[in-house]
N, C-alpha and C positions, 0 to 999 in steps of 0.2 A: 806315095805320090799320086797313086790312081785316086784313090777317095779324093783329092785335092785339086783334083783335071790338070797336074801338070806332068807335061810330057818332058822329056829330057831326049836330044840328040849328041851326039859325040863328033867333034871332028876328029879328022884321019890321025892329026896329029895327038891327039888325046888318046883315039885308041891305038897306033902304036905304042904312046908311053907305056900304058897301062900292059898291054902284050909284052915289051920289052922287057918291063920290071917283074911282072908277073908269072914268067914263066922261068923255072930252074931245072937244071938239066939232068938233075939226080930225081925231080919230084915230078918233071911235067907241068903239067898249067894247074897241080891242085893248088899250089900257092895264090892263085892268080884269085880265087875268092877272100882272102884275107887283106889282099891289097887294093883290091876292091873298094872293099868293106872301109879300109885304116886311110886311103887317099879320097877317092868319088865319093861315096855314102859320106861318111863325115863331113866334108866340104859342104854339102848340098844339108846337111841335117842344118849345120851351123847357120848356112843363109836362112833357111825355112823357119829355124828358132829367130831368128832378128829381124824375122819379116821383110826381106830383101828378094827372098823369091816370094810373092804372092799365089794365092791358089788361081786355078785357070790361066795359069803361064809357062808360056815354053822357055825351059832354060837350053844353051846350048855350053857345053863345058870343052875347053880349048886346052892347049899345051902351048904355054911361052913362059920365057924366061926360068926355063926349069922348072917349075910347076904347072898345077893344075889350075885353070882359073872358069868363072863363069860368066858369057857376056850374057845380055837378054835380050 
């Protein structure tokens, strides 16, 4: 996303989801990179591939309605 000048911010409520889901009490927060990776990264790869995020664009990425969404 840096080659591309797009910056990404999180609201509170995103990153709780992300904390909440992400952390297990047997492993720690190590899980919290794979979910990462399988919720946010994905999400944002998929806009990026459809051209919905443009380069030089700040995405912000939210939590409603149960998932993860991105407004611009």
């Amino acid at each position: 996303m840096e080659d591309k000048h797009i910056t990404l911010e999180l609201t509170d409520k995103a990153k709780e989801y992300l904390i909440d889901n992400g952390y297990d009490e047997v492993y720690g927060a190590r899980p919290l990179k794979r979910f990462v990776t399988k919720k946010l990264e994905t999400l944002i790869a998929e806009k990026i591939l459809t051209q919905e995020i443009k380069p030089s664009s700040k995405v912000v990425v939210d939590f409603t309605d149960n998932k993860l969404i991105i407004r611009k």
